[in-house]
C-alpha positions as CSV (number, residue, x, y, z in Angstrom):
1,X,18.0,-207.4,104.2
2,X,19.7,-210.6,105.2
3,X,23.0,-211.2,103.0
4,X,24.8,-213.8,103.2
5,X,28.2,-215.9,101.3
6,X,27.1,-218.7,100.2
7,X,29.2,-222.2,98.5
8,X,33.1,-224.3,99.4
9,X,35.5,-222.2,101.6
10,X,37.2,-219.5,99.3
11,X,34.6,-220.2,97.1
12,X,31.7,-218.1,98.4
13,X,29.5,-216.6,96.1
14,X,27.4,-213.2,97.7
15,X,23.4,-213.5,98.4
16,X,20.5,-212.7,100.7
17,X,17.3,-214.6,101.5
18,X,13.9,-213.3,100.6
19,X,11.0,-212.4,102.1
20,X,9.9,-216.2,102.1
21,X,13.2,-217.2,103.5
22,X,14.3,-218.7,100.1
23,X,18.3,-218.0,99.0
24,X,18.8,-215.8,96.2
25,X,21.9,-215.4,93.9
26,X,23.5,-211.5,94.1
27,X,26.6,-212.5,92.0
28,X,25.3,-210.9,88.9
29,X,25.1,-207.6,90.7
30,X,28.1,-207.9,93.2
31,X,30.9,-209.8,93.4
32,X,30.8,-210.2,96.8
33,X,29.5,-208.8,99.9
34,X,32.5,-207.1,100.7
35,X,33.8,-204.0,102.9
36,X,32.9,-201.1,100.3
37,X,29.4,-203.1,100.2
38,X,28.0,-202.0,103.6
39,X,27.4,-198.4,103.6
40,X,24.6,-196.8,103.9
41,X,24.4,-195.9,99.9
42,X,25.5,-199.4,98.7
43,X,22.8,-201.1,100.9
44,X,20.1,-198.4,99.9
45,X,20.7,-199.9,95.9
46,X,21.1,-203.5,96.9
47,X,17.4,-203.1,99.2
48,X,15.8,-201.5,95.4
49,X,16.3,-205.1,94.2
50,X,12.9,-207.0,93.0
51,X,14.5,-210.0,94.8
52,X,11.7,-212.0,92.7
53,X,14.1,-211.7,89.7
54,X,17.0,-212.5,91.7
55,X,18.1,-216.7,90.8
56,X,16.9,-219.2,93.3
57,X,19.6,-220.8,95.0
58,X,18.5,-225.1,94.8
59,X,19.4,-227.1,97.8
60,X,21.3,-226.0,100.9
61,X,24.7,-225.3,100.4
62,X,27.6,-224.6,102.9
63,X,27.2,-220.5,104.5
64,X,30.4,-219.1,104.7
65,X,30.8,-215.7,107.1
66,X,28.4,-213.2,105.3
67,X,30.7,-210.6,104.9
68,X,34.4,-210.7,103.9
69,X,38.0,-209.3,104.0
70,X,37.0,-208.8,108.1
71,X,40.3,-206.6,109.1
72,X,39.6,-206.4,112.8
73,X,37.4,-209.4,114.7
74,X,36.9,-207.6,118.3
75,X,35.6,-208.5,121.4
76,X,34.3,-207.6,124.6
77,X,34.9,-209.2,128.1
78,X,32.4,-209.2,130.8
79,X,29.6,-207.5,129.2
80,X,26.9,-209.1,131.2
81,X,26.5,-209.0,135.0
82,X,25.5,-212.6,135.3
83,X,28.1,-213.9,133.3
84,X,30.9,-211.9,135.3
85,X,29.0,-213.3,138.7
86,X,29.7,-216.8,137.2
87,X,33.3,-216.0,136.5
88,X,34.0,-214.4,140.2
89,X,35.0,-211.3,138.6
90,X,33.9,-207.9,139.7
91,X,31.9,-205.7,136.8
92,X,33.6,-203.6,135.0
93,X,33.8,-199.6,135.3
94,X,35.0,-199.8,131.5
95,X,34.5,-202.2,128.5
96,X,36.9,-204.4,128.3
97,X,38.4,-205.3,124.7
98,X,40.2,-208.2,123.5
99,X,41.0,-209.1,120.2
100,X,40.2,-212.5,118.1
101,X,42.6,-213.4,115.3
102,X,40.8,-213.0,111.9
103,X,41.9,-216.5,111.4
104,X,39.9,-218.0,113.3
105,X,36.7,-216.6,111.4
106,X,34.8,-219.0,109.6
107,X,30.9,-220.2,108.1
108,X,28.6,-220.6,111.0
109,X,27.9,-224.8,110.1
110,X,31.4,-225.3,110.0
111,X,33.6,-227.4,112.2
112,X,35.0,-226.1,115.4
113,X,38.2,-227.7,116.2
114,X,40.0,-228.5,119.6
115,X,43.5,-227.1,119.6
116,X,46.6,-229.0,119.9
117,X,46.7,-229.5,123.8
118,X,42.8,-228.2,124.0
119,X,41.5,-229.1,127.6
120,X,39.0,-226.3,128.6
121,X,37.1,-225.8,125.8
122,X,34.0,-223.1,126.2
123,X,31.4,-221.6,123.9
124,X,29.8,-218.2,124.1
125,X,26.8,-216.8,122.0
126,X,27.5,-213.3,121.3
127,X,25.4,-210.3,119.1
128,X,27.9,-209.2,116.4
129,X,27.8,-206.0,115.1
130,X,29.3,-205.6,111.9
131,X,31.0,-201.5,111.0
132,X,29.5,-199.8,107.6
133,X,31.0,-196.9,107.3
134,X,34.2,-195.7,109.2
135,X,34.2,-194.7,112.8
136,X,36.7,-193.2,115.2
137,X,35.8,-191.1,118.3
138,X,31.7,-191.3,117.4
139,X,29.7,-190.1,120.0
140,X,27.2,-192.6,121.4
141,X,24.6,-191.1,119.9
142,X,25.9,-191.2,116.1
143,X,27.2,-194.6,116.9
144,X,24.5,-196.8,115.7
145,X,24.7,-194.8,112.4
146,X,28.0,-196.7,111.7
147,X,27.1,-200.2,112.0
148,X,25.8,-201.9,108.7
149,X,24.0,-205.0,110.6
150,X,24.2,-207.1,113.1
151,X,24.9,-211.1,113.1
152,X,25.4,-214.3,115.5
153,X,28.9,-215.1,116.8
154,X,29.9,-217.9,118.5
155,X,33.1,-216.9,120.7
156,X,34.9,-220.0,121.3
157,X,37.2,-220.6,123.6
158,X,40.1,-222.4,125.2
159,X,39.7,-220.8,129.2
160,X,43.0,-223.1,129.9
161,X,45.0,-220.4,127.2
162,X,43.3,-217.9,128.5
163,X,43.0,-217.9,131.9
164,X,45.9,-220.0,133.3
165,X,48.8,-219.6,130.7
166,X,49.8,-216.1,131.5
167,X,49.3,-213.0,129.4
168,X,46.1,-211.6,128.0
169,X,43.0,-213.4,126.9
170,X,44.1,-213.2,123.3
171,X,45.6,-216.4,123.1
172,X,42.4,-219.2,123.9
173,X,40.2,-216.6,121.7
174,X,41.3,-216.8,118.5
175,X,42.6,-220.5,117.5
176,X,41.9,-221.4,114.5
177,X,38.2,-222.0,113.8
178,X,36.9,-220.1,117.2
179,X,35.4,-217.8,115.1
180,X,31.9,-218.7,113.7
181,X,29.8,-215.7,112.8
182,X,26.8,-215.9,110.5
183,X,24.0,-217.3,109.1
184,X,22.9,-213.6,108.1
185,X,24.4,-210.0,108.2
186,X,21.1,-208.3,109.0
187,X,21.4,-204.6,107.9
188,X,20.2,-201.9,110.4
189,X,17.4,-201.4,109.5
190,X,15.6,-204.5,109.8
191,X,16.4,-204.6,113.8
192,X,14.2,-202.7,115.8
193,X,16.7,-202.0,118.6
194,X,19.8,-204.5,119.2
195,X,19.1,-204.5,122.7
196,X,15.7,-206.3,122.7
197,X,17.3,-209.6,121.1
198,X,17.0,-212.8,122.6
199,X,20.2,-215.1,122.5
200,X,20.8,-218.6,123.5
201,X,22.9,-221.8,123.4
202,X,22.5,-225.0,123.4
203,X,25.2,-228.1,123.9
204,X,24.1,-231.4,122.6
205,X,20.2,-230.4,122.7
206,X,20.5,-228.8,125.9
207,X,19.8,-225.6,126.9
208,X,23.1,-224.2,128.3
209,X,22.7,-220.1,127.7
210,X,19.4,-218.3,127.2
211,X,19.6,-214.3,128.1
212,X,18.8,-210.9,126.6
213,X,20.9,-208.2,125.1
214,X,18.9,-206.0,127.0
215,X,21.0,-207.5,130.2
216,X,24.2,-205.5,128.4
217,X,26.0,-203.9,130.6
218,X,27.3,-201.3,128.1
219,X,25.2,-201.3,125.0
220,X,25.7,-201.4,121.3
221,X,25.8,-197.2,121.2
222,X,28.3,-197.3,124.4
223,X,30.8,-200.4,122.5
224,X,31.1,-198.6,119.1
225,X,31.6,-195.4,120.4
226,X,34.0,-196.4,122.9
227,X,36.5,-199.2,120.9
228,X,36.0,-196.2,117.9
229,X,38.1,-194.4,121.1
230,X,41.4,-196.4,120.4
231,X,40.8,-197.4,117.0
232,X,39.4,-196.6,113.9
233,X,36.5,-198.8,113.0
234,X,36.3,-199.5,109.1
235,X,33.8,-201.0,107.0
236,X,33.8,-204.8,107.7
237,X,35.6,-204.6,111.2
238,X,33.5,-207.2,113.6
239,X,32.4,-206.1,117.7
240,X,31.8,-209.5,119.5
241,X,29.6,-207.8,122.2
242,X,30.0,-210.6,125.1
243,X,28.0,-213.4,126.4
244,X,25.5,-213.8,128.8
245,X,25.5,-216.8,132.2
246,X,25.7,-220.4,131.3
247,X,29.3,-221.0,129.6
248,X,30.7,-224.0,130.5
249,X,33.4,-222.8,133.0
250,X,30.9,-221.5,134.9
251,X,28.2,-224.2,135.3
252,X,27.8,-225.6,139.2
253,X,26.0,-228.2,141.0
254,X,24.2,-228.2,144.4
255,X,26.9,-224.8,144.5
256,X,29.8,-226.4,143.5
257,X,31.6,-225.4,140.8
258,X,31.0,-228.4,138.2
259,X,32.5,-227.2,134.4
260,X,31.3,-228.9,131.7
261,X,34.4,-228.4,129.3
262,X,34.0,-229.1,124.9
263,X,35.0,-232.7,123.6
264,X,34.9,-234.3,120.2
265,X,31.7,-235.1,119.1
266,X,29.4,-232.2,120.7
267,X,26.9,-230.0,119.1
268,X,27.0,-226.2,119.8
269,X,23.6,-225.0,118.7
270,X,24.0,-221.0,119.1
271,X,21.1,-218.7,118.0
272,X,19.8,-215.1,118.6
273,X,16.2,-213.7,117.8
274,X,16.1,-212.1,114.0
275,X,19.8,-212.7,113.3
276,X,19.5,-217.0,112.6
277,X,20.9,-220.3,113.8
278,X,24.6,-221.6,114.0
279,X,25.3,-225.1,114.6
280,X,28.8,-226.8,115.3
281,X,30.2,-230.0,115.8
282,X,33.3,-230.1,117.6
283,X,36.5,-232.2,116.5
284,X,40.0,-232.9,117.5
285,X,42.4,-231.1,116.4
286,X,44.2,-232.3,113.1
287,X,46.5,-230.1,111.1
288,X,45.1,-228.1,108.2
């Protein structure tokens, strides 16, 4: 299945698009696709639906993040060797973690703001993996038997904050806005394996990223098992599962470094195979 929230922010009414790719109304039958709605049990009666008899959605409204009350938005640093080649950082032995404020979550479409003092802005497409039911200290091999589905992130973010202002990478990860994930949860079953998935980025039509999950350096199994090490994973929790070459800090010409860093007015087009298409413009910052 592919749910999705759907209508104004705080407004989002709970759905899922049909076979033929048409939206279709769930808020006779949940109130909304929260927490307690993604294990295995609660997705087993929502897949019984004749979607058929479901109400067609008309037009295309606004998708809001397709799951809500997210209580953890984590992510991992490094996970791809060509991306930690184009950061001049070694690979890591272990997965490195780093957490992204659930304020900064939002619909895919929506706008991604600068923050005040923004000069390094960066984008990185990223396979989320949303928890079903709880985990802590899974083995790898039960692992996968947490996760409720998977989704598209885009994991904005300020490298000045993070890089150059001292202290962890918390603080250019999770400004408000830097946290698009959506169009679709897609449940478990519907993805074949998470590491055959194509991802890719584009910045005002142009192809920036375009990798593989299957160039993970730990994979999906090895993340949920592992974070499920120093926390419990609950039902709606969010793994951002890193980001392959072609962010912006990292782009060079004729082997110079040459960093092509977010402005107002850009387009972030971020998409993986199965899981659907995001698409930002980027704005200056204005208080909300």
């Amino acid at each position: 299945m592919k749910l999705v929230r759907y209508g104004k922010p705080g407004q989002e009414k709970p759905g899922l698009i049909d076979a033929q790719g048409k939206l279709r109304d769930l808020s006779k039958v949940i109130k909304d696709v929260t927490p307690d709605q993604l294990n295995d049990k609660a997705l087993a009666k929502l897949r019984k639906l004749k979607t058929d008899s479901l109400p067609l959605v008309k037009g295309k409204p606004r998708m809001g993040c397709p799951v809500t009350n997210v209580g953890k938005f984590i992510a991992i640093g490094l996970n791809y060797a060509d991306h930690a080649a184009e950061a001049n950082l070694p690979l890591p032995k272990e997965p490195i973690i780093f957490s992204k404020f659930v304020d900064c979550i939002q619909g895919p479409d929506d706008d991604v703001m600068l923050p005040k003092g923004s000069v390094k802005g960066d984008w990185e497409v990223e396979l989320g993996v949303v928890i079903g039911t709880t985990a802590s200290y899974v083995s790898q091999k039960s692992a996968l038997d947490h996760v409720a589905g998977y989704c598209t992130i885009n994991d904005v973010s300020e490298r000045e904050f993070q890089i150059e202002r001292g202290g962890t990478w918390d603080k250019g990860k999770g400004c408000d806005t830097f946290g698009p994930i959506g169009p679709w949860l897609v449940t478990r079953d519907e993805v074949a394996s998470p590491q055959k998935l194509g991802l890719w980025m584009e910045l005002n039509g142009e192809r920036m990223q375009n990798g593989n999950t299957k160039n993970m350096i730990f994979n999906v199994a090895k993340l949920v098992s592992y974070v499920s090490q120093f926390t419990t994973l609950y039902p709606g929790d969010v793994i951002a599962t890193g980001t392959p070459a072609g962010v912006g800090m990292g782009i060079k010409k004729n082997g110079k470094p040459a960093p092509v860093f977010l402005k107002a007015g850009d387009v972030m087009t971020v998409g993986i195979e199965g899981l659907g298409v995001q698409t930002q413009k980027v704005v200056g910052y204005k208080k909300r």
